[in-house]
KOLVEX-962180 format. One record per residue (C-alpha): x, y negated, z; residue in three letters. Coordinates in steps of 0.5 Angstrom, whole numbers, plus 500, padded with zeros to 3 digits. Each point is the difference from the previous one (the first is absolute). Layout:
! KOLVEX-962180
{pt {X; Y; Z}; "ALA"};
...
! end
This chain:
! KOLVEX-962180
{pt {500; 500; 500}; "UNK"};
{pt {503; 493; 499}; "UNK"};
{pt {497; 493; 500}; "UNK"};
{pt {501; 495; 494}; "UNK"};
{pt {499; 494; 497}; "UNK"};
{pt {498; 499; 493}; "UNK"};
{pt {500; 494; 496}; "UNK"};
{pt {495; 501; 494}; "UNK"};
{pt {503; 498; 493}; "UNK"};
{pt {495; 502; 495}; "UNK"};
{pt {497; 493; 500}; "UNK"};
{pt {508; 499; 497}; "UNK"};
{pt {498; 506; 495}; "UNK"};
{pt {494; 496; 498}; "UNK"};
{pt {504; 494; 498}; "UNK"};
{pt {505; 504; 496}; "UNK"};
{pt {499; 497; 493}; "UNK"};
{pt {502; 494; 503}; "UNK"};
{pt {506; 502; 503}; "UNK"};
{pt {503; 504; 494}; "UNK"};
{pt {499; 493; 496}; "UNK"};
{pt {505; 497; 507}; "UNK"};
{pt {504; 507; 499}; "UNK"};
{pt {498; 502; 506}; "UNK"};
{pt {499; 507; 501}; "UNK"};
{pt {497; 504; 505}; "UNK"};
{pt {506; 504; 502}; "UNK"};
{pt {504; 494; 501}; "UNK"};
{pt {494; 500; 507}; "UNK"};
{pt {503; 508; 501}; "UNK"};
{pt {506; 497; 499}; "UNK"};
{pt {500; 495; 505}; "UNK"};
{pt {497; 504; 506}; "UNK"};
{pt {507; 500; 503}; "UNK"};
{pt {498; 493; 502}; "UNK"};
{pt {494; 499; 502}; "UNK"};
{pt {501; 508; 504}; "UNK"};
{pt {506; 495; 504}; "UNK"};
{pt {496; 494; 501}; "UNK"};
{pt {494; 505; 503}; "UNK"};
{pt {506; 502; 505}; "UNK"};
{pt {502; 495; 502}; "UNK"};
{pt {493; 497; 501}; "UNK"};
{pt {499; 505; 504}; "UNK"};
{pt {507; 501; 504}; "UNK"};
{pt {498; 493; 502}; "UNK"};
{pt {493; 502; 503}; "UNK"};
{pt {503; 505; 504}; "UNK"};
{pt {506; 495; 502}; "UNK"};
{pt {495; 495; 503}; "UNK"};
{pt {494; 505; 502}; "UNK"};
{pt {496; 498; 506}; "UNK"};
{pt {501; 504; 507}; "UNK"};
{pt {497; 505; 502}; "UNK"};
{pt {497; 497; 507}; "UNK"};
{pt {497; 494; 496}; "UNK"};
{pt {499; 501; 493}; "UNK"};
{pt {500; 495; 495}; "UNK"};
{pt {500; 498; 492}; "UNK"};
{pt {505; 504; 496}; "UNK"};
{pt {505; 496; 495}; "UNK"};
{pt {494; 499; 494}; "UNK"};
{pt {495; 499; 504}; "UNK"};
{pt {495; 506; 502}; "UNK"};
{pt {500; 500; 509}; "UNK"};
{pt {503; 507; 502}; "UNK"};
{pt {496; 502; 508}; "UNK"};
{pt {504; 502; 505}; "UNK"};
{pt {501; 506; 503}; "UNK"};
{pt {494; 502; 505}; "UNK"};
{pt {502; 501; 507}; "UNK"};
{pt {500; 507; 500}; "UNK"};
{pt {505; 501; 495}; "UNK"};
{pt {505; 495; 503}; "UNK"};
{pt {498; 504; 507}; "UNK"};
{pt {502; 506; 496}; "UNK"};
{pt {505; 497; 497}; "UNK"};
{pt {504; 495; 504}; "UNK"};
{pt {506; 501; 496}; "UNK"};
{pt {495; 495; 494}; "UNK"};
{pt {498; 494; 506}; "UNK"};
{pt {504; 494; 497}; "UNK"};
{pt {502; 503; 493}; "UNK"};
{pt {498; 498; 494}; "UNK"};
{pt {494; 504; 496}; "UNK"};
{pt {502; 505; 495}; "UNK"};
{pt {507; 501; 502}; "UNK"};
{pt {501; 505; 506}; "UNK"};
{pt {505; 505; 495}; "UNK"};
{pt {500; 495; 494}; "UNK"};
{pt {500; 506; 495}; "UNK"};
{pt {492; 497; 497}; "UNK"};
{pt {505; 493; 499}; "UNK"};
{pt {506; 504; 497}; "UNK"};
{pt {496; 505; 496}; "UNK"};
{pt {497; 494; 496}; "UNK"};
{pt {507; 498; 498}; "UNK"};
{pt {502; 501; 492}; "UNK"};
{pt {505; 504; 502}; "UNK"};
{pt {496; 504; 505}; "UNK"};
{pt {498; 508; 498}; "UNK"};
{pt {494; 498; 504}; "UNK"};
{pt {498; 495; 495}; "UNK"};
{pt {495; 501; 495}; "UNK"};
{pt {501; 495; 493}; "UNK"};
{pt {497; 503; 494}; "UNK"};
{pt {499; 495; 494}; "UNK"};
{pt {496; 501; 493}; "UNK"};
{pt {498; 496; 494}; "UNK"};
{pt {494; 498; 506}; "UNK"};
{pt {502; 499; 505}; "UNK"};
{pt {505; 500; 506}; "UNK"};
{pt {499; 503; 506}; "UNK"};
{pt {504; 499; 506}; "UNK"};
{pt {500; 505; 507}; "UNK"};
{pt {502; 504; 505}; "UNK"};
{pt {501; 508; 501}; "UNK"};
{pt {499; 500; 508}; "UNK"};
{pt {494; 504; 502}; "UNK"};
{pt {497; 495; 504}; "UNK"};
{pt {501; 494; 496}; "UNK"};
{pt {492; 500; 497}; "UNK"};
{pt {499; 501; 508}; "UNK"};
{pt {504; 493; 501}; "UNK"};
{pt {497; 497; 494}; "UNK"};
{pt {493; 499; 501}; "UNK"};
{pt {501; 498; 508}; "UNK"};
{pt {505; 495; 499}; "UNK"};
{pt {501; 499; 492}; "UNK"};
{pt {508; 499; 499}; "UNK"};
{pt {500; 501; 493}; "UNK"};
{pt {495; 494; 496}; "UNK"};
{pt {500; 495; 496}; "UNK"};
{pt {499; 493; 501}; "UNK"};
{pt {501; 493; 497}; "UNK"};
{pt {508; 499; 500}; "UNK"};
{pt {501; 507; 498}; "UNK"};
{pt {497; 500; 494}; "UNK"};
{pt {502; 494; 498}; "UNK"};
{pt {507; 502; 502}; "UNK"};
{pt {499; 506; 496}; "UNK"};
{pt {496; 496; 493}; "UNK"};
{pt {506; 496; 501}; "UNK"};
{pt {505; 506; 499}; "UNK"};
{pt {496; 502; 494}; "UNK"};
{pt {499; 494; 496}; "UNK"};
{pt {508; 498; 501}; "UNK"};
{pt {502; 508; 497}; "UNK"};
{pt {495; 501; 496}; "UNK"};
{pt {501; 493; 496}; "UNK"};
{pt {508; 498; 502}; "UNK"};
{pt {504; 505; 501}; "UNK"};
{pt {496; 508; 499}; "UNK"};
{pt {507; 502; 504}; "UNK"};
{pt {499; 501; 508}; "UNK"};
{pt {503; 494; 504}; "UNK"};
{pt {501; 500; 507}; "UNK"};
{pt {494; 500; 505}; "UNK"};
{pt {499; 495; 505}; "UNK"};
{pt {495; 500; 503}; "UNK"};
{pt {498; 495; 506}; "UNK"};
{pt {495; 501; 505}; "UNK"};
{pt {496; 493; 500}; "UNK"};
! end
């Protein structure tokens, strides 16, 4: 089981006739996942790096608020009381790594999916979402596209910074 992000390209696909006339291809998409896979790392690197703690809770970095943990868990689990959500082991952060076996990064002519491995990653995304889009990131990611696809078509360095 794993968990994914998908970023649907059809409505690129319906605009193909004029791409082909600007000499844009659809691979030059499959072409620049790379990118855009780096760029969703990084994003959500920084969401784990900056998570709110477990006693108080709080909104995560994109803004989608994360609960805390109930009392009983933190009895359970005193070893969490100041921690931050979502980072007990950092094996969930690291396996949505580019470079991680754990992390899952399929791209085709429709789309770009970006996920983790971890058998309770869809557990932890639906109870605190770590992995989403929002306004920056897809203006990041847009941005990423427009410059490969009409500069350069060659991968160039990511940098992405957290607004």
């Amino acid at each position: 089981m794993s968990f994914k992000v998908k970023m649907d390209a059809s409505k690129i696909e319906s605009v193909n006739e004029d791409l082909k006339k600007m000499g844009i291809r659809s691979k030059d998409f499959q072409e620049a996942a790379p990118g855009v896979f780096k760029i969703l790392e990084e994003d959500v690197q920084y969401r784990f790096k900056t998570a709110p703690t477990t006693v108080v809770g709080g909104e995560s970095y994109g803004g989608i608020i994360w609960k805390p943990l109930t009392a009983t868990s933190l009895k359970m689990n005193p070893q969490r009381v100041g921690g931050q959500l979502l980072n007990d082991t950092g094996t969930l952060r690291e396996s949505l790594t580019t470079t991680s076996p754990y992390s899952e990064q399929i791209v085709d002519k429709r789309k770009i999916r970006f996920g983790s491995k971890v058998p309770y990653a869809e557990k932890n995304q639906k109870s605190r979402p770590f992995v989403y889009w929002h306004a920056y990131l897809v203006e990041q990611v847009a941005t990423y596209l427009l410059e490969y696809i009409t500069v350069n078509k060659q991968s160039k360095s990511i940098i992405y910074q957290p607004k």
